[in-house]
C-alpha positions as CSV (number, residue, x, y, z in Angstrom):
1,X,11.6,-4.5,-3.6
2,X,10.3,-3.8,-0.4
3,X,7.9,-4.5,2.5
4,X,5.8,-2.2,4.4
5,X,3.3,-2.0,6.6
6,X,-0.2,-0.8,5.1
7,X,-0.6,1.8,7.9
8,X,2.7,3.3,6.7
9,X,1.1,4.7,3.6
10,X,-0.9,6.8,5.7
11,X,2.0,9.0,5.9
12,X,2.5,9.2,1.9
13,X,1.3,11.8,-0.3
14,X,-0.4,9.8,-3.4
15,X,-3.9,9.1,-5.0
16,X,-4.6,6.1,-7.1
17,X,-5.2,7.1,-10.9
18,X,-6.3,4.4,-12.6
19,X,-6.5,0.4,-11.2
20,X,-7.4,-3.0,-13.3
21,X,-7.4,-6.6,-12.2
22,X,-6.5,-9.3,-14.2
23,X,-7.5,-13.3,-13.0
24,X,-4.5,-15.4,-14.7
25,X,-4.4,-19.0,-15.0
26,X,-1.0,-19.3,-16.9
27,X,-0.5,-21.9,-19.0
28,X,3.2,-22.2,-18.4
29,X,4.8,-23.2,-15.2
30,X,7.8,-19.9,-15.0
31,X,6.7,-16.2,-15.5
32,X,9.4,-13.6,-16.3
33,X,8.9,-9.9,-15.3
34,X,12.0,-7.5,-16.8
35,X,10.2,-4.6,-15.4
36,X,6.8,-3.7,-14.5
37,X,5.3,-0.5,-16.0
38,X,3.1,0.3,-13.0
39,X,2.3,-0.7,-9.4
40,X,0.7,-4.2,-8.5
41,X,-0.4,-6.6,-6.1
42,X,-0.9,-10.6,-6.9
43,X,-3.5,-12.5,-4.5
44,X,-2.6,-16.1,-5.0
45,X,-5.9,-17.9,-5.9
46,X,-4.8,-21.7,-5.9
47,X,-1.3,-23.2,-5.8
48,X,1.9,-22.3,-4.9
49,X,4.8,-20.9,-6.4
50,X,8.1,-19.5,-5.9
51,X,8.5,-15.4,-6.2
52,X,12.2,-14.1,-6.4
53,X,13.7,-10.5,-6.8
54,X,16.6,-8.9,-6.5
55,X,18.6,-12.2,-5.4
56,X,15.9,-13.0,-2.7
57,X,13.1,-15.0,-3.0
58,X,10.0,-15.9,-1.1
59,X,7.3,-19.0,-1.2
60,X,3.7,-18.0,-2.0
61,X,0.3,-20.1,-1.6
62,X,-3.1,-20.1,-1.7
63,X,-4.3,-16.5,-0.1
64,X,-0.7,-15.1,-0.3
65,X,-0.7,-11.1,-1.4
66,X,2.5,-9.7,-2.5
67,X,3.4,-6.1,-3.8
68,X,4.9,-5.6,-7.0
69,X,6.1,-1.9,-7.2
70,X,6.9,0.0,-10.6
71,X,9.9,-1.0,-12.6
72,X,10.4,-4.2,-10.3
73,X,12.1,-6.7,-11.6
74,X,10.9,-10.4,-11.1
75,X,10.3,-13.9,-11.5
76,X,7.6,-16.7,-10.7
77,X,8.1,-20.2,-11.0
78,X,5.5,-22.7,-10.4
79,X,5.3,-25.5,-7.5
80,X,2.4,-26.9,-8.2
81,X,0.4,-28.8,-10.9
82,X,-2.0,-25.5,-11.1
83,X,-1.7,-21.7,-9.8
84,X,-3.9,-19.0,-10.3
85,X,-3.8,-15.8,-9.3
86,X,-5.6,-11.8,-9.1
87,X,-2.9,-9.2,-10.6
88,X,-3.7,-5.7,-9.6
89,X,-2.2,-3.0,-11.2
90,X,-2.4,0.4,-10.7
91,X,-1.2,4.2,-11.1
92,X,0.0,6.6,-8.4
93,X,0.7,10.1,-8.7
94,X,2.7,12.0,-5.6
């Protein structure tokens, strides 16, 4: 996974084919990703957890946005009593 700045995608060739979002409130404190099928974002709502990928790892609260690319591979872990978050997903086509 990687970060970049929105203003760099200005520069990419790509449209947006298809897009849902998905309010979760999980009812388990760890979330296993072995791969995502598509692109995403996840807007923390309320709480905070713990986000780690490819042997790195990041905190998230309330208001944090992180981008979940295709085939990423990922965990969430819970540091809070409750979290809830906004999982975007979408298609891209070069």
């Amino acid at each position: 996974m990687k970060t970049c700045n929105f203003t760099s995608l200005r520069s990419e060739d790509f449209y947006i084919d298809e897009i849902s979002s998905i309010y979760q409130t999980p009812a388990y404190r760890f979330l296993d990703n072995p791969g995502r099928q598509c692109n995403g974002f996840i807007i923390i709502e309320e709480g905070e957890c713990e986000f780690t990928w490819n042997m790195s790892h990041c905190k998230l609260k309330k208001g944090s946005v992180i981008y979940l690319p295709y085939g990423s591979v990922h965990k969430m872990n819970s540091t809070s009593e409750e979290l809830a978050f906004t999982r975007i997903n979408f298609t891209t086509h070069y």
